[in-house]
PyMOL Python script that loads the backbone (N, CA, C, O; Angstrom):
from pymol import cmd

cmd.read_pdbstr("""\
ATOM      1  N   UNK A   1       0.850  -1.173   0.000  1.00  0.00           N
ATOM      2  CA  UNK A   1       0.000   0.000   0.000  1.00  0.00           C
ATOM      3  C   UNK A   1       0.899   1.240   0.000  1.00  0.00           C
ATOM      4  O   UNK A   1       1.768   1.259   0.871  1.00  0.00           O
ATOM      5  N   UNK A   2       0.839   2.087  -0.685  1.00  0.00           N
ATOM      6  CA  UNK A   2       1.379   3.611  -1.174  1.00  0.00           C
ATOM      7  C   UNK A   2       0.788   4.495   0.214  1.00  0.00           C
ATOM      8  O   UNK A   2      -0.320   4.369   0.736  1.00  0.00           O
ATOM      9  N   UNK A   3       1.577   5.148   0.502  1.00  0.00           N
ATOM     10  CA  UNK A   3       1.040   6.171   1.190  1.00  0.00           C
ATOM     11  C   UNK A   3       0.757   8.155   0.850  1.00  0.00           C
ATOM     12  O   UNK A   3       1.551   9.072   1.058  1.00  0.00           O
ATOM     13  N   UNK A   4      -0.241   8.193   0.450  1.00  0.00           N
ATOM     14  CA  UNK A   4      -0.819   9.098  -0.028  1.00  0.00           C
ATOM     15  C   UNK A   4      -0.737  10.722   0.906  1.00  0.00           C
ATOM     16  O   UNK A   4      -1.577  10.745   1.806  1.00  0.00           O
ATOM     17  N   UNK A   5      -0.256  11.444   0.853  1.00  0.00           N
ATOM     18  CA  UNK A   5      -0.272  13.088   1.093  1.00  0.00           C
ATOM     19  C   UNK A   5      -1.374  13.631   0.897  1.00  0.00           C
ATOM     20  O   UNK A   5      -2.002  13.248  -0.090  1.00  0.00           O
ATOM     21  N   UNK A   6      -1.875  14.531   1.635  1.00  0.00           N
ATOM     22  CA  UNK A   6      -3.287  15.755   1.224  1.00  0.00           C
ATOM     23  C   UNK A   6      -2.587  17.052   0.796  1.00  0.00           C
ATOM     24  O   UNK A   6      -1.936  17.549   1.716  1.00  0.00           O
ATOM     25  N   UNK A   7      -2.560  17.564  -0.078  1.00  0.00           N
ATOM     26  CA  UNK A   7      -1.940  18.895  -0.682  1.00  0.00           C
ATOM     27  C   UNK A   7      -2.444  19.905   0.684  1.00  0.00           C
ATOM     28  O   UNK A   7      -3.562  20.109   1.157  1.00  0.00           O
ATOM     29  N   UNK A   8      -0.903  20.480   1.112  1.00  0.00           N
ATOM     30  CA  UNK A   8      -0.983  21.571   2.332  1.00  0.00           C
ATOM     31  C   UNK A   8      -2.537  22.692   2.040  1.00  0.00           C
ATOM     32  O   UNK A   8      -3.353  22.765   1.122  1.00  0.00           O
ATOM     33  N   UNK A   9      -2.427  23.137   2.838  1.00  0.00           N
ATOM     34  CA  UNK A   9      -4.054  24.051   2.502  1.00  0.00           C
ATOM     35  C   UNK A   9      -4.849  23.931   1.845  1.00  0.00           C
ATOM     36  O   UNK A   9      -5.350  24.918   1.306  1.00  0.00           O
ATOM     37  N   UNK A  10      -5.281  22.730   1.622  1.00  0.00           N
ATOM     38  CA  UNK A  10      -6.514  22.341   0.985  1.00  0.00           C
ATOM     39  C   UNK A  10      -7.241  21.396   1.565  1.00  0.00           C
ATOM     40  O   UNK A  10      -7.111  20.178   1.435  1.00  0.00           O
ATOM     41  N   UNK A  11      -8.596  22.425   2.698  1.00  0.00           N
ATOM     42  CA  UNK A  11      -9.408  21.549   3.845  1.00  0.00           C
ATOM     43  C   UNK A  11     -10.219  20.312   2.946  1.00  0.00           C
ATOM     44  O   UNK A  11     -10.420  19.213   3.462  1.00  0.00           O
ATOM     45  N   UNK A  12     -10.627  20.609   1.639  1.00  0.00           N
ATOM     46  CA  UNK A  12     -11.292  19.310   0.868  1.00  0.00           C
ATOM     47  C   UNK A  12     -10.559  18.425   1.018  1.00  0.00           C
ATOM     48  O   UNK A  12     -11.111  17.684   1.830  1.00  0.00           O
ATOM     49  N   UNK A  13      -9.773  18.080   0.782  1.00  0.00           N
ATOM     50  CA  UNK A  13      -9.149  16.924   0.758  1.00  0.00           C
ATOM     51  C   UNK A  13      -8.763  16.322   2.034  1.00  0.00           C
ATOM     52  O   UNK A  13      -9.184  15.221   2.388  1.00  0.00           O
ATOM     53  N   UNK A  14      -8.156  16.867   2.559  1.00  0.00           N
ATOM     54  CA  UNK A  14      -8.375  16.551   4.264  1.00  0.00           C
ATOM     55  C   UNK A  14      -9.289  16.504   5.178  1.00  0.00           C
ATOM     56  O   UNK A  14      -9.131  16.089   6.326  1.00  0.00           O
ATOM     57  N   UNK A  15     -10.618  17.074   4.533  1.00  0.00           N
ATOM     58  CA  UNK A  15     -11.543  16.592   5.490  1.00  0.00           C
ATOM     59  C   UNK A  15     -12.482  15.176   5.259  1.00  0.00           C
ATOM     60  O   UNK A  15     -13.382  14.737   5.974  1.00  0.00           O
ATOM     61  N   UNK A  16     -12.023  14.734   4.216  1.00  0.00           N
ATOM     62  CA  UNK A  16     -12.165  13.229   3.982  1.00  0.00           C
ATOM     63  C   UNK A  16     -11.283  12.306   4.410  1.00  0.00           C
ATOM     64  O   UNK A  16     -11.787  11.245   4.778  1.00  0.00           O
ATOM     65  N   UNK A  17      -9.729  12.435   4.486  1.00  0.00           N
ATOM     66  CA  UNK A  17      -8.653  11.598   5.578  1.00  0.00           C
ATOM     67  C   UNK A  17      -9.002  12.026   6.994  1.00  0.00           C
ATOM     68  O   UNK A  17      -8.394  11.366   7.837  1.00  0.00           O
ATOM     69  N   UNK A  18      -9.916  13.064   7.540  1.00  0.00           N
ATOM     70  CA  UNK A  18      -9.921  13.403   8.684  1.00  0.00           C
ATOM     71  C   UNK A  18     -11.504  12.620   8.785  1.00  0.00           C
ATOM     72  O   UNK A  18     -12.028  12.501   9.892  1.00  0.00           O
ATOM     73  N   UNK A  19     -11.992  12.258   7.905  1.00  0.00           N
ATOM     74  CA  UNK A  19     -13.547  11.871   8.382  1.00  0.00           C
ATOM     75  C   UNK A  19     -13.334  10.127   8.246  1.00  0.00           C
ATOM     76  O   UNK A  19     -13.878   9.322   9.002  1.00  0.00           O
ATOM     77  N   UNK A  20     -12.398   9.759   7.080  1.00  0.00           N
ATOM     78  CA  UNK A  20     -11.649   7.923   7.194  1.00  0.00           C
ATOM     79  C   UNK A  20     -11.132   7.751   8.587  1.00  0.00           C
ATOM     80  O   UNK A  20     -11.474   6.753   9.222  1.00  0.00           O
ATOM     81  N   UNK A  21     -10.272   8.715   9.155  1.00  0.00           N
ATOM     82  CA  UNK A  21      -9.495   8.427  10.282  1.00  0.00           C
ATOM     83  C   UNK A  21     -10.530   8.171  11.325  1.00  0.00           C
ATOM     84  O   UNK A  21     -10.412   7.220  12.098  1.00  0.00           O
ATOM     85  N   UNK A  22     -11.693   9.118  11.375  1.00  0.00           N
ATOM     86  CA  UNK A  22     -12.033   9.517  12.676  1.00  0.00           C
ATOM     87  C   UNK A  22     -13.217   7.412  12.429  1.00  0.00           C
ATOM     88  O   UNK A  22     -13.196   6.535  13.293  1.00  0.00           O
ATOM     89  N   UNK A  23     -13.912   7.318  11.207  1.00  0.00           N
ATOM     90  CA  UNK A  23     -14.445   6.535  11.417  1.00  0.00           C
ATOM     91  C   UNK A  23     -13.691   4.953  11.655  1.00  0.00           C
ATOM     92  O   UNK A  23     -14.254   3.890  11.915  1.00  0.00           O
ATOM     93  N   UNK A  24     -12.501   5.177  11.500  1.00  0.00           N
ATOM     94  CA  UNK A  24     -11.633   3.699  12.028  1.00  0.00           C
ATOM     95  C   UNK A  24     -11.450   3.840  13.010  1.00  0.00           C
ATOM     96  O   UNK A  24     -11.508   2.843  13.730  1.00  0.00           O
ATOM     97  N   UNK A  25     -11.118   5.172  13.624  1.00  0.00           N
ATOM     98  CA  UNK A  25     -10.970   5.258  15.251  1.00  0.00           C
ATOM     99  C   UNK A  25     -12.313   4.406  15.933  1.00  0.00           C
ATOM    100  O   UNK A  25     -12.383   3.488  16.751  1.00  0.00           O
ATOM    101  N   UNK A  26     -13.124   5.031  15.322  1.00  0.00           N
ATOM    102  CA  UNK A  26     -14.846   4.671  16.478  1.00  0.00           C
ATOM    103  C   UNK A  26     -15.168   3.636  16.281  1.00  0.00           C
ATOM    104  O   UNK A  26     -15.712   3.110  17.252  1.00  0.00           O
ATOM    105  N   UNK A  27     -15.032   2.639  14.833  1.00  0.00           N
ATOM    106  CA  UNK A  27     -15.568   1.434  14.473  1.00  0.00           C
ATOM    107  C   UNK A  27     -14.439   0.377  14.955  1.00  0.00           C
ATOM    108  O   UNK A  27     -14.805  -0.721  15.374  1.00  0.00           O
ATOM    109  N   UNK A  28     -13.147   0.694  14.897  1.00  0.00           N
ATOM    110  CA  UNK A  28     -12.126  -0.723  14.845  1.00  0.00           C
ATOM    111  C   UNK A  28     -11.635  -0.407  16.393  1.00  0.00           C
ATOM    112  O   UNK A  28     -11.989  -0.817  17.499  1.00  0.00           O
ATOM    113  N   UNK A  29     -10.517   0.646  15.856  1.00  0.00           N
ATOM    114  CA  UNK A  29      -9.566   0.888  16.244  1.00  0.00           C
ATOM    115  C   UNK A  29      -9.617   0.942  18.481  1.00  0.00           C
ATOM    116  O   UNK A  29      -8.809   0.469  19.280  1.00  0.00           O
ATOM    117  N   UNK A  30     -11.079   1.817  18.753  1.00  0.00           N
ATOM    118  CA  UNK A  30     -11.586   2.098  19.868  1.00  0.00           C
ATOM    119  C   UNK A  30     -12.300   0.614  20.292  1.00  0.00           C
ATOM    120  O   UNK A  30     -12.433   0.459  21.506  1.00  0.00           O
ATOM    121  N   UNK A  31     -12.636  -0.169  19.676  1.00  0.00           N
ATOM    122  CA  UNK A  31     -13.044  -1.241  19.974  1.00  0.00           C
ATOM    123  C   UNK A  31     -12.459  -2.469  20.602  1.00  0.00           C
ATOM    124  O   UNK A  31     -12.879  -3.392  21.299  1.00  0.00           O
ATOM    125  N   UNK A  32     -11.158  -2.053  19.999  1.00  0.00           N
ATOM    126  CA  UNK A  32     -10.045  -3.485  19.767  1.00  0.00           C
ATOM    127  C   UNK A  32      -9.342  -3.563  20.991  1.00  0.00           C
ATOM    128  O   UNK A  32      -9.329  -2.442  21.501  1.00  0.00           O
ATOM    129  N   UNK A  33      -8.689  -4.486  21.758  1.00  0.00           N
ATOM    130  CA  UNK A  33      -7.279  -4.674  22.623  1.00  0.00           C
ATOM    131  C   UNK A  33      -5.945  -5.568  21.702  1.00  0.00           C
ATOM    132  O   UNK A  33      -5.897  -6.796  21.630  1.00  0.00           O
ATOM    133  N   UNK A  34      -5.246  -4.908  21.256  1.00  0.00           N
ATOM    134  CA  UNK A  34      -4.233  -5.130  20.534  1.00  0.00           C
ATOM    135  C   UNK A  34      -3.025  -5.826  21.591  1.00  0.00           C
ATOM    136  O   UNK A  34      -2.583  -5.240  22.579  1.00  0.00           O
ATOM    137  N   UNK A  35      -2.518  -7.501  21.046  1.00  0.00           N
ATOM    138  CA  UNK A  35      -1.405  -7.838  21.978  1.00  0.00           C
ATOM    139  C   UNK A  35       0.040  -7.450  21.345  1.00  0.00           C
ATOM    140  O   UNK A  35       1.099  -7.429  21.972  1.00  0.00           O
ATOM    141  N   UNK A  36      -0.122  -7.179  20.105  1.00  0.00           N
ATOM    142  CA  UNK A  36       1.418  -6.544  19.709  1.00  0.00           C
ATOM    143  C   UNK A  36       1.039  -5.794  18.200  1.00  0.00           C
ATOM    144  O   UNK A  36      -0.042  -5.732  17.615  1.00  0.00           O
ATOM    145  N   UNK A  37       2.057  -5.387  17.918  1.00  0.00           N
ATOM    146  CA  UNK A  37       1.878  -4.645  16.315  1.00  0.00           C
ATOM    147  C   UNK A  37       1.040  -5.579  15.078  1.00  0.00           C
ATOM    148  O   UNK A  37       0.271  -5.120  14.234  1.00  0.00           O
ATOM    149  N   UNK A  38       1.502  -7.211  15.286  1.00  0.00           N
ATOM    150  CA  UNK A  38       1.153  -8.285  14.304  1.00  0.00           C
ATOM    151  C   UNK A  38      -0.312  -8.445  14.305  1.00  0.00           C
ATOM    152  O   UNK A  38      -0.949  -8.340  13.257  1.00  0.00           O
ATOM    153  N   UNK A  39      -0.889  -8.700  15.468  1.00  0.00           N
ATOM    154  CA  UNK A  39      -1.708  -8.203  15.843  1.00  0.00           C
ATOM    155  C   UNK A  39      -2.916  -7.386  15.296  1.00  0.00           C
ATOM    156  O   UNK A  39      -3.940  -7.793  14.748  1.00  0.00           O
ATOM    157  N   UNK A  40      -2.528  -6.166  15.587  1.00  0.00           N
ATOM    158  CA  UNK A  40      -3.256  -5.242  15.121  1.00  0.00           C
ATOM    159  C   UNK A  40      -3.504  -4.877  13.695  1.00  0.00           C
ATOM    160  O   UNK A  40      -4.549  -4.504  13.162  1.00  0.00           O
ATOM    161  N   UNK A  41      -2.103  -5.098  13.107  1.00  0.00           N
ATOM    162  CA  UNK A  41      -1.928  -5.543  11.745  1.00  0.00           C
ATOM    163  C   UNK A  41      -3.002  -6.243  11.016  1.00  0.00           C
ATOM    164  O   UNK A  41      -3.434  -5.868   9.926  1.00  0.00           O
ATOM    165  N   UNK A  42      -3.423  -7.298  11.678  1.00  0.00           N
ATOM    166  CA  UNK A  42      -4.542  -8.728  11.372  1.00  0.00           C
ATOM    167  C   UNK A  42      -5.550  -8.005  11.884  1.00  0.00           C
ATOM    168  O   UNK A  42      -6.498  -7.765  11.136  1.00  0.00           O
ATOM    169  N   UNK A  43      -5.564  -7.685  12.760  1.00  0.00           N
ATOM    170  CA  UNK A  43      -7.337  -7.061  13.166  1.00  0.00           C
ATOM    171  C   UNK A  43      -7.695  -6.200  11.830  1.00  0.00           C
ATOM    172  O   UNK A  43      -8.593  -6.401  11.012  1.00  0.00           O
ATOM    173  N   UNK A  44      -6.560  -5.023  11.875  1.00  0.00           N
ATOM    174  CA  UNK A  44      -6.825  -4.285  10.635  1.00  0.00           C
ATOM    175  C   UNK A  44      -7.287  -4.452   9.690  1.00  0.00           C
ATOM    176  O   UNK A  44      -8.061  -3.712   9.083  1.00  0.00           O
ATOM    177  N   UNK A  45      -6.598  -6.182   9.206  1.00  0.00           N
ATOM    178  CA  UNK A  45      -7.159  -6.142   7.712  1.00  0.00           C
ATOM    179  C   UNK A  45      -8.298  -6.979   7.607  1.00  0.00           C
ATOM    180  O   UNK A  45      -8.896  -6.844   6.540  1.00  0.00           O
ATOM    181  N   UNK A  46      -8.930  -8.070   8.653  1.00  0.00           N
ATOM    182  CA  UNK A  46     -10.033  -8.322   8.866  1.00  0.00           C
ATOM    183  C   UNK A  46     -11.628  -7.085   8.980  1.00  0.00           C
ATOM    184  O   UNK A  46     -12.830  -7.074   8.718  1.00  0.00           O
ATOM    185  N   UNK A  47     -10.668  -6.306   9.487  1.00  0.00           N
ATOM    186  CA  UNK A  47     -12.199  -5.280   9.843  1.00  0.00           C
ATOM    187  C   UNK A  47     -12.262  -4.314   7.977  1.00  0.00           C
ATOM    188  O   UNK A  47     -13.300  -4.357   7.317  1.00  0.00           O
ATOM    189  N   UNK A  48     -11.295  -3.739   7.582  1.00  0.00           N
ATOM    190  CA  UNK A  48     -11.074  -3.830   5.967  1.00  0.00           C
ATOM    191  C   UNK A  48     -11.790  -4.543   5.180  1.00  0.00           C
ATOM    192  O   UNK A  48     -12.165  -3.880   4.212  1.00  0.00           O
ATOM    193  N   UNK A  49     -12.142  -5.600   5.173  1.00  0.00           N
ATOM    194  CA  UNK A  49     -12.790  -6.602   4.876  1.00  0.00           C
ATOM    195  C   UNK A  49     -14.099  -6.790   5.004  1.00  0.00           C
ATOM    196  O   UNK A  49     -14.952  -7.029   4.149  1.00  0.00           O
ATOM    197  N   UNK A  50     -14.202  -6.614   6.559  1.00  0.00           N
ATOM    198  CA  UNK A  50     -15.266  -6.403   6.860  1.00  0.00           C
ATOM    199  C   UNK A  50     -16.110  -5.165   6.096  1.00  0.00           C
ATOM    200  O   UNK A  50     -17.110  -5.203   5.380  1.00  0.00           O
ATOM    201  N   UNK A  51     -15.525  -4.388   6.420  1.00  0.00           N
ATOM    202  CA  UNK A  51     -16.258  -2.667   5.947  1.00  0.00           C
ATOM    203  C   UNK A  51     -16.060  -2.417   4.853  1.00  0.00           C
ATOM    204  O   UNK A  51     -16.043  -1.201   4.662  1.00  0.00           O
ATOM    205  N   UNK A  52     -15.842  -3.185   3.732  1.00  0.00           N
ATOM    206  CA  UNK A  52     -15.441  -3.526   2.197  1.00  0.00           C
ATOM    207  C   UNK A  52     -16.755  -4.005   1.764  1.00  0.00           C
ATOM    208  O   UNK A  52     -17.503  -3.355   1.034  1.00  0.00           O
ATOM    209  N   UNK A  53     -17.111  -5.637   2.434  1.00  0.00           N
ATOM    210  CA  UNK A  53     -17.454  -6.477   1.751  1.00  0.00           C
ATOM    211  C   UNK A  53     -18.962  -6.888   2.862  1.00  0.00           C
ATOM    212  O   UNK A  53     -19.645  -7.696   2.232  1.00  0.00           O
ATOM    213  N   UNK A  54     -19.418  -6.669   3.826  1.00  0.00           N
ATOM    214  CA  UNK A  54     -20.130  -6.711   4.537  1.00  0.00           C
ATOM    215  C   UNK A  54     -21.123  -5.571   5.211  1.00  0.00           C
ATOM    216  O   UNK A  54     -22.348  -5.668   5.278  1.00  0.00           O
ATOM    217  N   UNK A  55     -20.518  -4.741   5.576  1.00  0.00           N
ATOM    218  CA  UNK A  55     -21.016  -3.548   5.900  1.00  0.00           C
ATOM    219  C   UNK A  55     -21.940  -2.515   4.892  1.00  0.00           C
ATOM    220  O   UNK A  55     -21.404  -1.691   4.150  1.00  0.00           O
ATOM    221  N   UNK A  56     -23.461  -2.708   4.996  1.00  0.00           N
ATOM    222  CA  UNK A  56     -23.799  -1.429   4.169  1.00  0.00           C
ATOM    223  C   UNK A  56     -23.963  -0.176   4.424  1.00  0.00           C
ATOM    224  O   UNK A  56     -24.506   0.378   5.379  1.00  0.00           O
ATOM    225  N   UNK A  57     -23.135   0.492   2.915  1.00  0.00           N
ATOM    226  CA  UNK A  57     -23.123   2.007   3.265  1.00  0.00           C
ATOM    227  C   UNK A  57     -24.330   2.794   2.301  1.00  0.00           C
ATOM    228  O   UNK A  57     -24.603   2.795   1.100  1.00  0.00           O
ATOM    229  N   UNK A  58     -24.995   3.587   3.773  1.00  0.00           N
ATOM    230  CA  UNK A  58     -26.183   4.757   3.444  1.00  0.00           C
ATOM    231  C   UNK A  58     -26.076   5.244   1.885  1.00  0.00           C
ATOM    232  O   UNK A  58     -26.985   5.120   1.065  1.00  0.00           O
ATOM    233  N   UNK A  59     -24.543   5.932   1.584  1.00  0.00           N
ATOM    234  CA  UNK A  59     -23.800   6.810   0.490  1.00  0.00           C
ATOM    235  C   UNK A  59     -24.309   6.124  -0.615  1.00  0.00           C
ATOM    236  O   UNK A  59     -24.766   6.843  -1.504  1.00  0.00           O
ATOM    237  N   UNK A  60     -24.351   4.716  -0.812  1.00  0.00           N
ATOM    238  CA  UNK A  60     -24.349   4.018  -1.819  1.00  0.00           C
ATOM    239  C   UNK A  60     -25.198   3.084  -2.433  1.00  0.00           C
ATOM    240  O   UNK A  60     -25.130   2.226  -3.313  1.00  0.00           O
ATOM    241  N   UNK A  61     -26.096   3.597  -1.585  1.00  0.00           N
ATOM    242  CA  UNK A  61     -28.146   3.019  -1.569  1.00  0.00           C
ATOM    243  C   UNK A  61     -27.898   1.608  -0.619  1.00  0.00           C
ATOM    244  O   UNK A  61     -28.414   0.524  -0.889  1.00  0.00           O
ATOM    245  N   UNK A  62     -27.140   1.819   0.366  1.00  0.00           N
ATOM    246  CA  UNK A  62     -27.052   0.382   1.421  1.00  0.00           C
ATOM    247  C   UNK A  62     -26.478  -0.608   1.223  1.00  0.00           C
ATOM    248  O   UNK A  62     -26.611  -1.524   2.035  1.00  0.00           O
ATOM    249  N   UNK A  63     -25.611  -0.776   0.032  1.00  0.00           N
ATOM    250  CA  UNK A  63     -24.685  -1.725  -1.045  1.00  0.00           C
ATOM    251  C   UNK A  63     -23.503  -1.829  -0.129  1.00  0.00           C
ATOM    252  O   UNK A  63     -23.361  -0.818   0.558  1.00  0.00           O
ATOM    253  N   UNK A  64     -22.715  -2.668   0.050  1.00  0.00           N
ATOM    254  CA  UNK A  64     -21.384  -3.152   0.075  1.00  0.00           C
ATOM    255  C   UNK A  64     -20.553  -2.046  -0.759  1.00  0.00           C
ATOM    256  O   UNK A  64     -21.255  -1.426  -1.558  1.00  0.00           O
ATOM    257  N   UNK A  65     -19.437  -1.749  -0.731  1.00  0.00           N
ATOM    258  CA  UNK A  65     -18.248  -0.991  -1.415  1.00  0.00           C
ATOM    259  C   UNK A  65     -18.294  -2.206  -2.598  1.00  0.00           C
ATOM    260  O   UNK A  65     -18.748  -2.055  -3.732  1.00  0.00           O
ATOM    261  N   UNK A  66     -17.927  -2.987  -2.251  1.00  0.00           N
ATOM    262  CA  UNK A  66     -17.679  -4.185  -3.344  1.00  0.00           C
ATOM    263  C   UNK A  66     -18.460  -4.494  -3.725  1.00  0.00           C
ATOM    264  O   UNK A  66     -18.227  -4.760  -4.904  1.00  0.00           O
ATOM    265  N   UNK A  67     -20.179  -4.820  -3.289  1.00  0.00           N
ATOM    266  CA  UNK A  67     -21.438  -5.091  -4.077  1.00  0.00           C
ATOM    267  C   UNK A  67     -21.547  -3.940  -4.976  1.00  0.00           C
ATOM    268  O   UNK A  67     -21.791  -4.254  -6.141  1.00  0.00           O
ATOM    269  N   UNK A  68     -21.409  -2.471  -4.695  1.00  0.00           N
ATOM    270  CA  UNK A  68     -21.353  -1.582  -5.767  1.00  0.00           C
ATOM    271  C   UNK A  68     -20.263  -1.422  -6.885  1.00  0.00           C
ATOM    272  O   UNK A  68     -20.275  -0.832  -7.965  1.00  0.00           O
ATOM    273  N   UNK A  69     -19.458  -2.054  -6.326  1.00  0.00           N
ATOM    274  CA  UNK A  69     -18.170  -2.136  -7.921  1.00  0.00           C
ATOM    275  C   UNK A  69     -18.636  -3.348  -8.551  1.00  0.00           C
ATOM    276  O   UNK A  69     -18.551  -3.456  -9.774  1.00  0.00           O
ATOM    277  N   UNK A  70     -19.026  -4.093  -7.975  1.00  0.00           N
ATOM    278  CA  UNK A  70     -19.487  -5.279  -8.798  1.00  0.00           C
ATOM    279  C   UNK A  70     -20.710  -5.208  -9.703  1.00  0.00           C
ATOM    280  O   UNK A  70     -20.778  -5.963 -10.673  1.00  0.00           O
ATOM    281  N   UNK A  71     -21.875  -4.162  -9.378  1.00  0.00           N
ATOM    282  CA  UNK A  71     -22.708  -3.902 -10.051  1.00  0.00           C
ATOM    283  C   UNK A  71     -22.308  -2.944 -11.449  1.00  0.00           C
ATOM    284  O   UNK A  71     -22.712  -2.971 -12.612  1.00  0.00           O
ATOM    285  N   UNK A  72     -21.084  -1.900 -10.552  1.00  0.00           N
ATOM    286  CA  UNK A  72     -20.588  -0.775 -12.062  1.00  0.00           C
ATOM    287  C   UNK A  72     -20.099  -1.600 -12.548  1.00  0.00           C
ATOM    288  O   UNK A  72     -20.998  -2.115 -13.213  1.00  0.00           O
ATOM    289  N   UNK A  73     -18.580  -2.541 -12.815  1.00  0.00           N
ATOM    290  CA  UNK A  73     -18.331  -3.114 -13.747  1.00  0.00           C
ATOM    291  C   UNK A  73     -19.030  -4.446 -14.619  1.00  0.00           C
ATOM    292  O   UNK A  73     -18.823  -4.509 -15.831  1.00  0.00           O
ATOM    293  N   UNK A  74     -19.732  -5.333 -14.042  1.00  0.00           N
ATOM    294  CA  UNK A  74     -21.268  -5.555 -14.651  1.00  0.00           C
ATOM    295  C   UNK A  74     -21.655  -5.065 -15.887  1.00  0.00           C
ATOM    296  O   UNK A  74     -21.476  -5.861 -16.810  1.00  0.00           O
ATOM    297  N   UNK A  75     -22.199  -3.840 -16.222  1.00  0.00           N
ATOM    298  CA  UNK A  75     -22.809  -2.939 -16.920  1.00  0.00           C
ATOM    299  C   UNK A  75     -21.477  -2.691 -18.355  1.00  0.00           C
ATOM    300  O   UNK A  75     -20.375  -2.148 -18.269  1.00  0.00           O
ATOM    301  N   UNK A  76     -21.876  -3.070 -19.076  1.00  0.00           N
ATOM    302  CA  UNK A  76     -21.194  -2.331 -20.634  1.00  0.00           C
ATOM    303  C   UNK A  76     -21.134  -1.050 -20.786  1.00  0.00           C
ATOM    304  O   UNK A  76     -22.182  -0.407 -20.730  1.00  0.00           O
ATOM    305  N   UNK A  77     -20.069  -0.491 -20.981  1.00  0.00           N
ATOM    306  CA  UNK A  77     -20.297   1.033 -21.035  1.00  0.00           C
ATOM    307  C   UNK A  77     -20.476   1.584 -22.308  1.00  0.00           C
ATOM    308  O   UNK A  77     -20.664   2.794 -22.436  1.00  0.00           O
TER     309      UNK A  77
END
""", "prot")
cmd.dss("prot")
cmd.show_as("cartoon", "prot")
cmd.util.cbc("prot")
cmd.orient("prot")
């Protein structure tokens, strides 16, 4: 995974890494007891997964992230 920058003074763009951050804090991150880095590592990418492929989001008529890419690429353009 690449790690991505928000261009200095520009609140758009950062207030979407500030609204990702805040919702891993409240959903995973605040939830979890972590026994070492490896750990947390694995929780991480289980709950990823989770909130990928399980979780429906409001934004996207209640669809999965992945039930909705699966429906756009589906479709012939």
């Amino acid at each position: 995974m690449n790690q991505k920058f928000t261009k200095p003074a520009y609140p758009q763009t950062n207030r979407k890494a500030e609204r990702a951050i805040r919702t891993l804090m409240a959903m995973w991150h605040n939830q979890q007891i972590f026994e070492d880095s490896k750990d947390r590592q694995q929780k991480f990418k289980r709950f990823i997964n989770f909130y990928n492929t399980v979780k429906p989001h409001k934004a996207i008529s209640g669809k999965t992230p992945y039930a909705f890419l699966e429906d756009y690429f589906s479709h012939e353009v």
